[in-house]
MIKELO-415965 format. One line per 8 residues: number of its first residue (from 1); their letters; for each residue x, y, z of N, C-alpha, C. Coordinates in pm, whole numbers. Atoms other than C-alpha are relative to their C-alpha. Example, Ala and Ser with C-alpha at 12.3 -4.5 7.8 and 13.67 -1.06 7.14 Angstrom:
<mivos>
1 = as = 89/-119/0/1230/-450/780/90/120/0  -82/-119/-6/1367/-106/714/-77/109/73
</mivos>
This chain:
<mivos>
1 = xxxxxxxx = 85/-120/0/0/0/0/88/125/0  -73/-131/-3/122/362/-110/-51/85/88  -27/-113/-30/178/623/121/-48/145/-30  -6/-135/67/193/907/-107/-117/26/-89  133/-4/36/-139/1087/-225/76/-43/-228  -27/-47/141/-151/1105/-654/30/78/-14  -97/-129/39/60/1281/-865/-111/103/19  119/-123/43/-121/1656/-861/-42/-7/133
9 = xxxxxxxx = 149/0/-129/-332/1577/-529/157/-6/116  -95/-15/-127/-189/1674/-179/-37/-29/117  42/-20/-124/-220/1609/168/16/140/65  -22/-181/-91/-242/1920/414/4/-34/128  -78/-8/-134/-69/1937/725/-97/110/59  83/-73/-66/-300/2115/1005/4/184/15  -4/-130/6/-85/2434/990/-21/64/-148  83/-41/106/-169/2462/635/-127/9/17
17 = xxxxxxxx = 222/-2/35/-568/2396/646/5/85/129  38/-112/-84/-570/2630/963/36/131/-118  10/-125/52/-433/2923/685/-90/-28/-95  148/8/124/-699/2773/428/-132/34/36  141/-58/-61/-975/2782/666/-6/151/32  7/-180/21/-926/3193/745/9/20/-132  38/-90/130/-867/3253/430/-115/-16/-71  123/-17/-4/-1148/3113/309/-100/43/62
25 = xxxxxxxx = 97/-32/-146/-1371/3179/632/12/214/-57  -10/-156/80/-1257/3570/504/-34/31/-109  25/-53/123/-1300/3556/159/-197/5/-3  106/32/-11/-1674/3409/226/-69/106/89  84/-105/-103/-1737/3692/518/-10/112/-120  -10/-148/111/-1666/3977/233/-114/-78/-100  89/24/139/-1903/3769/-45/-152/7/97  143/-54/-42/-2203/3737/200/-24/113/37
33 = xxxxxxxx = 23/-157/-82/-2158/4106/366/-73/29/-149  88/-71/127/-2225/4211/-2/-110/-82/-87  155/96/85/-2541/3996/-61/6/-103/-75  -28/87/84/-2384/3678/-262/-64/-112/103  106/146/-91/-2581/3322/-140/122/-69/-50  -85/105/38/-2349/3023/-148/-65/-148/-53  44/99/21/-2456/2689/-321/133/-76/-33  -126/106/17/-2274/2335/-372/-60/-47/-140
41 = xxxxxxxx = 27/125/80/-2318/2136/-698/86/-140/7  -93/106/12/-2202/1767/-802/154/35/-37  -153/17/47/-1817/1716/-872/-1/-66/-162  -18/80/82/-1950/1516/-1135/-101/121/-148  81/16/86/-2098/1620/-1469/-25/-65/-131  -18/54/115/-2219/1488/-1782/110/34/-108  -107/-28/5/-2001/1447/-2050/-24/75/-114  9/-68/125/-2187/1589/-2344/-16/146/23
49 = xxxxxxxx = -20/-173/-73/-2204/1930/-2118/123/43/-17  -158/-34/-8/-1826/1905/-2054/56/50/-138  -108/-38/192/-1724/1907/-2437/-90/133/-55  35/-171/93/-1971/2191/-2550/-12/84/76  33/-123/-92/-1885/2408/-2259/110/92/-34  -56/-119/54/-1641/2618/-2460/139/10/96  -77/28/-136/-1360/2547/-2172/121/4/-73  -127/1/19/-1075/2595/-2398/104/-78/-20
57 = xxxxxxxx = -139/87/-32/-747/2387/-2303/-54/-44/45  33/74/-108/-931/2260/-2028/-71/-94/-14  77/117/43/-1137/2021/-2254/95/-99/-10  -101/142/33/-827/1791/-2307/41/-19/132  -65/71/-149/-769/1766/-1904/-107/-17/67  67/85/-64/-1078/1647/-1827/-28/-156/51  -60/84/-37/-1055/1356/-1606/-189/-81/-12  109/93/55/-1340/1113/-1760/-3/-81/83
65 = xxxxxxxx = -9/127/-92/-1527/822/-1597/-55/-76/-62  55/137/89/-1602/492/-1762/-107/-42/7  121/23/-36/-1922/380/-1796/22/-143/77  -43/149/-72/-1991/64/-1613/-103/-116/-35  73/139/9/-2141/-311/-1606/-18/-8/-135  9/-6/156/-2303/-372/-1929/70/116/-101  6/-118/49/-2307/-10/-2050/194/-4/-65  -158/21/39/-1901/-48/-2042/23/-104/-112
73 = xxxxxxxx = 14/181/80/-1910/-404/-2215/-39/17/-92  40/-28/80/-2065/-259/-2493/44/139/-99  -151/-129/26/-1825/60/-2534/51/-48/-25  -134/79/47/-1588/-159/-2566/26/-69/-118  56/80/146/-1739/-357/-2830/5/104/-143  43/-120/184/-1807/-40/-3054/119/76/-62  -112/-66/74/-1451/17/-3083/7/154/22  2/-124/36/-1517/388/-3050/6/40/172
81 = xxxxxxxx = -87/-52/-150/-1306/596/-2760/-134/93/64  60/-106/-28/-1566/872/-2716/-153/-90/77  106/72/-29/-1818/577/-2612/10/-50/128  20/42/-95/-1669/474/-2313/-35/80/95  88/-80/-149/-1753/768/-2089/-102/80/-21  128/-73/-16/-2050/935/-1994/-14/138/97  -58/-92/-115/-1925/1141/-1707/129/19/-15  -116/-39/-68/-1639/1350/-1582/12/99/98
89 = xxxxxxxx = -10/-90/-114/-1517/1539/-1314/-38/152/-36  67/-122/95/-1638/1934/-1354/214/51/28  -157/-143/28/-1263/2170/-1466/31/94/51  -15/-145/-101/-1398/2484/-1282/-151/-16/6  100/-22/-59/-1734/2602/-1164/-108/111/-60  64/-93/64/-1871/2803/-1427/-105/-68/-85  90/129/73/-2015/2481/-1635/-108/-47/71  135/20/-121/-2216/2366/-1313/-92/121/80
97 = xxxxxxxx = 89/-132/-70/-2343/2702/-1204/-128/28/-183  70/3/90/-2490/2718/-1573/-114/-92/22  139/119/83/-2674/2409/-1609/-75/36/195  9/-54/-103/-2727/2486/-1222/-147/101/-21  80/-156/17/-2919/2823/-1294/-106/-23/-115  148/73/120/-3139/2639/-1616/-53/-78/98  138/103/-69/-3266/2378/-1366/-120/82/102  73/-65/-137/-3345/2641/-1067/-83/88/-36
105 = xxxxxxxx = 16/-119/-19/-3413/2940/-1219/-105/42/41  158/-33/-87/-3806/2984/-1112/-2/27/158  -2/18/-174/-3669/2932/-750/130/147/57  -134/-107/-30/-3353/3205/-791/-68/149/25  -53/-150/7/-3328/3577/-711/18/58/-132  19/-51/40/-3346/3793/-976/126/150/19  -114/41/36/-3014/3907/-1097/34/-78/125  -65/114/-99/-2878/3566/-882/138/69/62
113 = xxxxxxxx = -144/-32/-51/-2560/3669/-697/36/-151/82  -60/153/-65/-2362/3326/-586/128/8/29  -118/91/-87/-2102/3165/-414/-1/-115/-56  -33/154/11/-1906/2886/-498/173/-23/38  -153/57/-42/-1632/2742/-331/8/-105/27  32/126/-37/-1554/2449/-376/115/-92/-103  -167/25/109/-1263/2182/-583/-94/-93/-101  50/64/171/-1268/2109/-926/144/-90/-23
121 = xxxxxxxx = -96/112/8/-1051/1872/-1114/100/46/-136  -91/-6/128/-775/1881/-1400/104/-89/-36  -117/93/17/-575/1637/-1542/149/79/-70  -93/-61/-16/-291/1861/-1509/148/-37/-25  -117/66/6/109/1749/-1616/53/97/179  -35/-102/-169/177/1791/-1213/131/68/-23  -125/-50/-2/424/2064/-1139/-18/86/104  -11/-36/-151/493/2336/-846/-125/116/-88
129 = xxxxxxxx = 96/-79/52/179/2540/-885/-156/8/-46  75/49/114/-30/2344/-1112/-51/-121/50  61/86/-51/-244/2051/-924/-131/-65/-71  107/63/117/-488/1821/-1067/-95/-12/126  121/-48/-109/-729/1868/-759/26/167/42  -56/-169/-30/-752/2225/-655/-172/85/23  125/-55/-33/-1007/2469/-518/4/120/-14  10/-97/75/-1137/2737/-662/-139/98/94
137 = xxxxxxxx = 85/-100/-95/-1369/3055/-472/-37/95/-136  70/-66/110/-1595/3195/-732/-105/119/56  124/-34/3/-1863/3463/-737/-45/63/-133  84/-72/194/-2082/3510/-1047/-155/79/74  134/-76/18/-2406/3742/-1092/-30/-48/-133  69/38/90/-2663/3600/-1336/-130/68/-44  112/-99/-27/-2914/3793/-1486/6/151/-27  -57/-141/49/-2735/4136/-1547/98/34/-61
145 = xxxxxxxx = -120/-39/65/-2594/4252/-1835/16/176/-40  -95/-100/-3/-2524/4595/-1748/173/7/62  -146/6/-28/-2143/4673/-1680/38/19/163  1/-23/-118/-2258/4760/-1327/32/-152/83  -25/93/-69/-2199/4380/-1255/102/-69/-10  -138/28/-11/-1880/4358/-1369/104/108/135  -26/-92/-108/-1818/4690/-1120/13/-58/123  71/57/-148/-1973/4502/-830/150/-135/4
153 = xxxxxxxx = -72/175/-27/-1785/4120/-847/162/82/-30  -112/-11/-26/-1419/4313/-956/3/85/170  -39/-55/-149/-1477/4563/-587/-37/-123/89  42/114/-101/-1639/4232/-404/147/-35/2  -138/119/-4/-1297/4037/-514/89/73/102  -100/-68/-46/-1075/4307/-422/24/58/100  23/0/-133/-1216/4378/-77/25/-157/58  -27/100/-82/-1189/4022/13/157/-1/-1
161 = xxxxxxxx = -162/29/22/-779/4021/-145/28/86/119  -11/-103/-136/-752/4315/115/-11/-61/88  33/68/-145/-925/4121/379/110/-91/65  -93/103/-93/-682/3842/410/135/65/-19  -198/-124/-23/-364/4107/356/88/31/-122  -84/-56/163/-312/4177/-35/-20/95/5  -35/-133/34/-206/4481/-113/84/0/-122  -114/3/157/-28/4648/-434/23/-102/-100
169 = xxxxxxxx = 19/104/109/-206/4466/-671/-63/101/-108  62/-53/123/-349/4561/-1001/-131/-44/-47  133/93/100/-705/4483/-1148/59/12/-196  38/-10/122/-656/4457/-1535/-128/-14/-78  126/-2/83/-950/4476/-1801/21/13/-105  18/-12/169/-1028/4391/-2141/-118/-34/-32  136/59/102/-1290/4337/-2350/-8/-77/-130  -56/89/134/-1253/4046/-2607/-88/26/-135
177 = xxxxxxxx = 66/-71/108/-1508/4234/-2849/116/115/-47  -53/-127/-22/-1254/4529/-2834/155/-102/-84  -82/31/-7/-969/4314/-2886/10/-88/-136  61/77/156/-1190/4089/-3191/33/107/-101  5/-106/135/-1255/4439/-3386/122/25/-55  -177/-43/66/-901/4527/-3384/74/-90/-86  -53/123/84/-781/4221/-3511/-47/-2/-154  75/62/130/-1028/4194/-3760/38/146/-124
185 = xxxxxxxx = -17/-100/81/-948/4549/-3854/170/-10/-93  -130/30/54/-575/4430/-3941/-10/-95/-103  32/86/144/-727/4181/-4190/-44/-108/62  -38/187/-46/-711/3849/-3971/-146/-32/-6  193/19/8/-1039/3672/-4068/-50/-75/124  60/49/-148/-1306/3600/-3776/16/-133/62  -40/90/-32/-1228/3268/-3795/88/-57/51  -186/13/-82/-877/3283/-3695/-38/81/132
193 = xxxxxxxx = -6/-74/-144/-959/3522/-3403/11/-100/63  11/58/-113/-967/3257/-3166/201/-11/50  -110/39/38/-622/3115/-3262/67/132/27  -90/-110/26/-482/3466/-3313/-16/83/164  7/-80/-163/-584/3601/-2955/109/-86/79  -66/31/-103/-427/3280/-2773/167/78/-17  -99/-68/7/-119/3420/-2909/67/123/18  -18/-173/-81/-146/3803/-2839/11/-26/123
201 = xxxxxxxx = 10/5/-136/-206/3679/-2510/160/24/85  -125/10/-11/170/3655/-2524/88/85/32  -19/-133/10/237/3969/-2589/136/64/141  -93/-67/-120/394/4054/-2205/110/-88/-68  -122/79/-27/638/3783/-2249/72/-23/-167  -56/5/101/744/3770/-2619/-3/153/-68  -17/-131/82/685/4133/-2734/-33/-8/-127  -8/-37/159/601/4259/-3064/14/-122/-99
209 = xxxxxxxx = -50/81/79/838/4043/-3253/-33/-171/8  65/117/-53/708/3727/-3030/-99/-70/-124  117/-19/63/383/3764/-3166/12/-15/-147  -6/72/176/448/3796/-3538/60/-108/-35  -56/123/35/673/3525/-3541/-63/-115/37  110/117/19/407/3280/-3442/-85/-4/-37  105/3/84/129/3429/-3592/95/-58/-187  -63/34/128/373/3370/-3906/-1/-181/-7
217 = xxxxxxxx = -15/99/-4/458/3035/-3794/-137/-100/-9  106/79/-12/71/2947/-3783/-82/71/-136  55/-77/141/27/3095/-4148/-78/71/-20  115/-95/9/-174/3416/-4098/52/58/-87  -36/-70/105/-185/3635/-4374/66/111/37  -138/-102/-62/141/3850/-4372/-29/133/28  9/-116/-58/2/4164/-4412/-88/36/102  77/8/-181/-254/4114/-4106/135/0/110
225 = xxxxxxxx = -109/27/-70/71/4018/-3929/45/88/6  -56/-153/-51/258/4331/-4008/-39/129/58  36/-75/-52/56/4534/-3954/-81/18/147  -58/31/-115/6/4413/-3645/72/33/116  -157/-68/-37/331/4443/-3538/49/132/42  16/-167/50/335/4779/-3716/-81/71/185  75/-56/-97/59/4889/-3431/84/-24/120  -71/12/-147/233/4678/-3148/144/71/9
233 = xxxxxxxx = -145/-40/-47/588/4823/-3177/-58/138/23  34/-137/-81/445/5194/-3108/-13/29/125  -62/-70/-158/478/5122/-2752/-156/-44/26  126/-5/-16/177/5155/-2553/-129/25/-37  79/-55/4/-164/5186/-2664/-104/-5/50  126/5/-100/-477/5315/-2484/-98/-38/-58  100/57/-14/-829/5224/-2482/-69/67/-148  91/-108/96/-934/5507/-2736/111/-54/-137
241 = xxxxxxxx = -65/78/125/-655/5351/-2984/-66/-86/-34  68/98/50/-791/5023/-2979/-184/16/-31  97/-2/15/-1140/5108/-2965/-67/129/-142  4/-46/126/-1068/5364/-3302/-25/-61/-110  16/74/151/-999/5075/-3494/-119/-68/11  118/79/-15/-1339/4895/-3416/-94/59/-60  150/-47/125/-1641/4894/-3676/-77/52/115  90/-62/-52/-1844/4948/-3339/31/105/95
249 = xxxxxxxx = -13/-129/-108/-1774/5262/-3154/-19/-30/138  47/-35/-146/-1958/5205/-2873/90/-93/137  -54/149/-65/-1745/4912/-2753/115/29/97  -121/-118/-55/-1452/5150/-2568/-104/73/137  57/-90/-47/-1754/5327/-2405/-47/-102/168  15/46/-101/-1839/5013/-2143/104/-32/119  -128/32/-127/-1477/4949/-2025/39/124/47  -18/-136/-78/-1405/5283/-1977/-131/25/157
257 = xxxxxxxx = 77/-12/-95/-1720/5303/-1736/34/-80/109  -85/92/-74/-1567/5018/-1579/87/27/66  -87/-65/-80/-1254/5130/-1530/-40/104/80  8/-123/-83/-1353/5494/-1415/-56/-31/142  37/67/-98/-1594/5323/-1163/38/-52/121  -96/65/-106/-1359/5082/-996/80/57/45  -62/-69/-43/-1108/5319/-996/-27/115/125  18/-32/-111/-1267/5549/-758/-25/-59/130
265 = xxxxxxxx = -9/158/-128/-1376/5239/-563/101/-49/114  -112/49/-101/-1031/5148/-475/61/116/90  -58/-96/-77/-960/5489/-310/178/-24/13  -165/17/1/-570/5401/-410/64/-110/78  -6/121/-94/-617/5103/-223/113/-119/-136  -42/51/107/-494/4940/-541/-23/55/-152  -20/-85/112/-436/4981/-909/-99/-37/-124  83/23/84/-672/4963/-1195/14/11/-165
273 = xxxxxxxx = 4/-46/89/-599/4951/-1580/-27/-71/-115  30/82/94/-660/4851/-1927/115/-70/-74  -131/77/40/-469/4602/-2070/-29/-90/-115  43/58/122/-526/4540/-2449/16/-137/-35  19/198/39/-368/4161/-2450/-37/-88/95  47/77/-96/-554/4034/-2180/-95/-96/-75  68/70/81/-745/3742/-2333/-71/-135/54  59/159/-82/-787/3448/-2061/-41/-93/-98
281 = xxxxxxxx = -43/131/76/-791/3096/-2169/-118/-58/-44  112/52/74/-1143/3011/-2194/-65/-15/-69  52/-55/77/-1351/3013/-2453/-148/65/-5  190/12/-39/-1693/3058/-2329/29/194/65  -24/-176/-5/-1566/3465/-2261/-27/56/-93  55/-63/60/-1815/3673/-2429/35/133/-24  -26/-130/13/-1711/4050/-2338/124/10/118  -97/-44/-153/-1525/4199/-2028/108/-131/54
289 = xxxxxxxx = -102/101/-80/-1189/3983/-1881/20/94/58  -82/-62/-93/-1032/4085/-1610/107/-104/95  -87/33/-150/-774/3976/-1362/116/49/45  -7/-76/-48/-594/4081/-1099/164/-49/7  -165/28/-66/-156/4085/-1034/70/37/107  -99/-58/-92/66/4142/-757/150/16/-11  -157/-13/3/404/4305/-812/92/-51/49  -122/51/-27/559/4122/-585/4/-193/-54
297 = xxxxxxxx = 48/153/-1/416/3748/-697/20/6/-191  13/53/145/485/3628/-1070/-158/-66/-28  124/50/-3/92/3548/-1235/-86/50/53  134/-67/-54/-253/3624/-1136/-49/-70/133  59/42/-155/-380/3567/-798/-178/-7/-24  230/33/27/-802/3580/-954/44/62/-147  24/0/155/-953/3605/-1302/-152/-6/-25  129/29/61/-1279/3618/-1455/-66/78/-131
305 = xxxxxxxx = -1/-51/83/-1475/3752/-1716/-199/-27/-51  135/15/20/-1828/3786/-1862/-21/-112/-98  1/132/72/-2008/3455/-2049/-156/-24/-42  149/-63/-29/-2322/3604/-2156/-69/-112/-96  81/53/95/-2357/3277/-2403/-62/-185/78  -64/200/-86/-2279/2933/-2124/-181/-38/18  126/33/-72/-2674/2954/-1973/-57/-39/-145  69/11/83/-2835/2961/-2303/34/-123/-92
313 = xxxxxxxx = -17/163/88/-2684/2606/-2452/-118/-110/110  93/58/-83/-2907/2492/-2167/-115/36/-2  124/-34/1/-3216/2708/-2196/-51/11/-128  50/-29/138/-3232/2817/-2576/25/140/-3  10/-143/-20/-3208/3170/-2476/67/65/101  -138/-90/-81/-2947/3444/-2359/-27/-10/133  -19/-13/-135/-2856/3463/-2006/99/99/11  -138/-65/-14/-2621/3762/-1954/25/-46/131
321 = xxxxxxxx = -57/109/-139/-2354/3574/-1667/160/92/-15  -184/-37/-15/-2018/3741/-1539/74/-67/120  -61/97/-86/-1807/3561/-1309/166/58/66  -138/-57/-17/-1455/3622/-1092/52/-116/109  -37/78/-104/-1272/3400/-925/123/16/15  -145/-41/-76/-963/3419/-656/40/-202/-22  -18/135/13/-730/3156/-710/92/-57/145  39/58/-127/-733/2999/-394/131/-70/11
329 = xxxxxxxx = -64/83/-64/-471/2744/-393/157/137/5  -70/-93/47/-218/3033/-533/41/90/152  -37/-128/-156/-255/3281/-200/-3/-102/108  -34/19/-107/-271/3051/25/172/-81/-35  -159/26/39/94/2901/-148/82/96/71  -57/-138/-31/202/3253/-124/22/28/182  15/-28/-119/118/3324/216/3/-78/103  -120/139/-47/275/2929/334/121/57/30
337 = xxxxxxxx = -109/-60/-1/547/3075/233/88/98/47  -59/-107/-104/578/3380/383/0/-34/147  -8/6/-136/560/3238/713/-145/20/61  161/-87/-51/161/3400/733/-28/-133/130  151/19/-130/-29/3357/1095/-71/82/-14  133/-35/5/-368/3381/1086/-9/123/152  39/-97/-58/-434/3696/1238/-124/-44/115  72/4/-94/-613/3720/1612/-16/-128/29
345 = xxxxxxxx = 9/125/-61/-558/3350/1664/32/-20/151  -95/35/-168/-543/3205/2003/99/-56/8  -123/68/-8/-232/3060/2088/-36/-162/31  6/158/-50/-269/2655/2080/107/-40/195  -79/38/-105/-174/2523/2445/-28/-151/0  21/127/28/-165/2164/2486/-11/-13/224  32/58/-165/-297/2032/2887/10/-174/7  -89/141/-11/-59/1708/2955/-76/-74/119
353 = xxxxxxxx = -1/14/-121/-183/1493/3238/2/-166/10  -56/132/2/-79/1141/3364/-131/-133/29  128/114/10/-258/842/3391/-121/-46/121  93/-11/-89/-407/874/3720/-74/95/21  94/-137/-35/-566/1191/3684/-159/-30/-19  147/-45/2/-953/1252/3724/-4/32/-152  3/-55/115/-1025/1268/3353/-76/117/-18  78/-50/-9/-1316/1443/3421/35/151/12
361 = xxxxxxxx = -62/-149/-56/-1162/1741/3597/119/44/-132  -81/-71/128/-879/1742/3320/-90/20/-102  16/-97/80/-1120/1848/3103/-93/112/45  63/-146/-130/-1290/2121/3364/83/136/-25  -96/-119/-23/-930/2272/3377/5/63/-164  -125/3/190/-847/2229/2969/-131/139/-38  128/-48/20/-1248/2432/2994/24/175/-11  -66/-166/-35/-1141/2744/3190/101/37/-75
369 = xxxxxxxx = -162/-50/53/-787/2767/3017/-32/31/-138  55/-37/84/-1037/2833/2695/-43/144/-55  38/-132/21/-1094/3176/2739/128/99/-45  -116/-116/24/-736/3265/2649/96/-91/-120  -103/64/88/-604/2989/2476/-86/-138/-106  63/88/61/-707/2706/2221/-4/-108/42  -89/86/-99/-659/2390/2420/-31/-117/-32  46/96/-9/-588/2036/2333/11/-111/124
377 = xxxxxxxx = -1/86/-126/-594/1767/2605/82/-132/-57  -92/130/23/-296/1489/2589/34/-94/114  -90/44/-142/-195/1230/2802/179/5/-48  -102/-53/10/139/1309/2884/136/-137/-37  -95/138/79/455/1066/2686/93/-32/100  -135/-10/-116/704/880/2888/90/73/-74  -71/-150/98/936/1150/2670/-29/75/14  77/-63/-35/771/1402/2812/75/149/-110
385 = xxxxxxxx = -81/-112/71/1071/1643/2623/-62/-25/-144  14/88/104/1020/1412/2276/-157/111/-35  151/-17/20/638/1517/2333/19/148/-34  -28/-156/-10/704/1899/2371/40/84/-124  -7/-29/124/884/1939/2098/-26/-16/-122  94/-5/50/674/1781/1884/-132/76/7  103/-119/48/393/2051/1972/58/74/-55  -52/-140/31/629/2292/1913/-21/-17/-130
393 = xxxxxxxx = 30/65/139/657/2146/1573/-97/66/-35  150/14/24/308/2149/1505/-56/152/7  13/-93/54/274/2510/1564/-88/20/211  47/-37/-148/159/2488/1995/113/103/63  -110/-126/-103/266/2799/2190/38/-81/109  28/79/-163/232/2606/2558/-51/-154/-14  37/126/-35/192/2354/2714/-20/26/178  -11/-11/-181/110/2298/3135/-47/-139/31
401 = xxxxxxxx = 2/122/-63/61/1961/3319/-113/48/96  137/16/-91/-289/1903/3482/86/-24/167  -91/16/-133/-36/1780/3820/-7/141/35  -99/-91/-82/88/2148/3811/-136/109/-20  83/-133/53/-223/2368/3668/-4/119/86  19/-37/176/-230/2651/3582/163/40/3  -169/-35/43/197/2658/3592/-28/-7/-197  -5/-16/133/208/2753/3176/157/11/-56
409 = xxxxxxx = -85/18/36/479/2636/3007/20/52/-132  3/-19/137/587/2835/2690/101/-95/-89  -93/67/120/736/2619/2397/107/71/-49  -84/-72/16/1053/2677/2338/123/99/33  -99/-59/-99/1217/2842/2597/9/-125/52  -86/67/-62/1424/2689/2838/-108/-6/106  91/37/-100/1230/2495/3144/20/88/139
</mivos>
């Protein structure tokens, strides 16, 4: 018998899931203060949902499940791969809040505001970062497609990043209509947009020259390419550039409201701007992306984006849906790392006592010694040192012996 969880999947040591539980327990106090409800769905969904949910990359790391008894026995027979499953695990939480919101909707709120926290799956090539279990803290609004609900879910996020102790971060924003026109205005036909965005996306990290040399390498027509280029080597351009070259005018006029919005929001609390190659990975992103960076952390710490088309493969008819989610396993990594204690914790004490004690009364004393400290109750090791420093380990301030109560022994110092 192995030991060691699966590649991707982790165990968690108590002083980890104590910084998971605040941080979550925080991120969740900031989503209900501002009116969001929390629901759970299955882990599981169908599989003909999974493939037409527009999911991007994330359709080839879905972790499938075989059908079974006959049903299998007969997959097998038909020769054909796509026959043996019927199910798979859900990727993220935007696929099940859809079909979710078609079954309920007669019973929902009116634009819905939700919660979801909760782990999704990915068949992930494991690496430091990148987990094939992993949990994800969402909140979407369903139901409103003014820009006022992209306003709302980027200040919700960014009061909770605050809450548990981010600072000197950035929101970014784009609009993948904004980002289509332009393209299309350089020649690249609509059909390639998809293709031709993952690659702008690049943009920070290859520059200019990046960019044309793989749009080249993936045979776009050259002078779409140069000119291109042409635009990107000029350095920066703003919102009123890109939204010049667009057949529709008005399309410049919602992110700007956006931005201006949030920006007063954050009272300089953080930073807010537009960021023409923002493009996120999904495909089911209708208008507005956003997510958020920290200068001092390589990557995005949350992400989301509007998906005004996911509800309506389920109903027949539009649903405007925007969505944001903090990436959960990411800050609490971060903040492992730094050493982070959970703020206003009690100090763990541990109450030792030997084998003849009154059990009863040892836990009377372990009762009172509650009002200041967290307290577990041990019987005490013949190692009594051995034992000690194993709390310490573990993350216990104290310790005191039921024999001596209330003598308080701090961990760590000298006896």
């Amino acid at each position: 018998m192995k030991t060691t969880p699966l590649k991707g999947m982790k165990d968690i040591l108590p002083r980890e899931q104590r910084i998971r539980d605040y941080v979550q327990g925080e991120i969740l106090k900031t989503y209900r203060a501002a009116g969001f409800e929390r629901i759970s769905t299955p882990i599981m969904e169908d599989m003909e949902n999974l493939d037409k949910s527009d999911g991007g990359d994330n359709l080839n790391l879905i972790f499938k499940v075989l059908k079974r008894g006959d049903k299998l026995e007969k997959a097998l027979a038909s020769g054909s791969e796509k026959e043996l499953s019927d199910m798979g695990l859900r990727y993220d939480l935007t696929l099940p809040l859809s079909r979710y919101y078609a079954a309920n909707r007669e019973q929902l709120p009116a634009p819905f505001k939700v919660i979801q926290t909760d782990r999704v799956y990915r068949a992930e090539r494991p690496q430091k970062g990148r987990l094939r279990e992993f949990v994800q803290c969402d909140i979407d609004i369903l139901g409103d497609e003014s820009p006022n609900a992209e306003v709302e879910l980027i200040d919700v996020t960014a009061r909770a990043l605050l809450a548990i102790g981010f600072s000197d971060f950035t929101v970014h924003i784009n609009d993948r209509r904004l980002l289509r026109g332009m393209l299309e205005s350089f020649g690249f036909a609509p059909q390639a947009l998809d293709t031709v965005c993952v690659t702008f996306d690049k943009l920070d990290k290859v520059g200019p020259q990046g960019v044309a040399a793989e749009l080249e390498e993936k045979a776009m027509p050259a002078a779409a390419v140069q000119a291109l280029e042409a635009f990107l080597e000029k350095g920066a351009f703003s919102l009123d550039d890109v939204s010049a070259l667009c057949a529709d005018k008005s399309l410049g006029g919602s992110v700007r409201y956006v931005l201006d919005t949030v920006g007063r929001l954050s009272g300089g609390r953080y930073a807010v701007e537009y960021t023409p190659s923002l493009v996120r990975g999904q495909g089911y992103y209708t208008g507005m992306v956003f997510e958020v960076t920290c200068a001092a952390f390589s990557g995005a710490v949350a992400g989301g984006g509007r998906y005004d088309d996911m509800v309506g493969k389920f109903l027949g008819q539009k649903v405007p849906a925007v969505g944001f989610s903090i990436g959960f396993e990411r800050i609490c990594s971060i903040l492992l790392d730094q050493g982070y204690a959970v703020p206003d914790e009690k100090p763990r004490l541990a109450l030792l006592y030997g084998a003849d004690a009154d059990f009863a009364d040892v836990l009377q004393k372990a009762e009172a010694l509650r009002g200041e400290y967290a307290v577990t109750v041990l019987a005490a090791a013949k190692k009594v040192g051995k034992q000690l420093d194993r709390l310490q380990q573990s993350g216990c301030a104290a310790a005191c012996f039921y024999e001596k109560y209330p003598e308080i022994k701090p961990l760590g110092e000298n006896a």
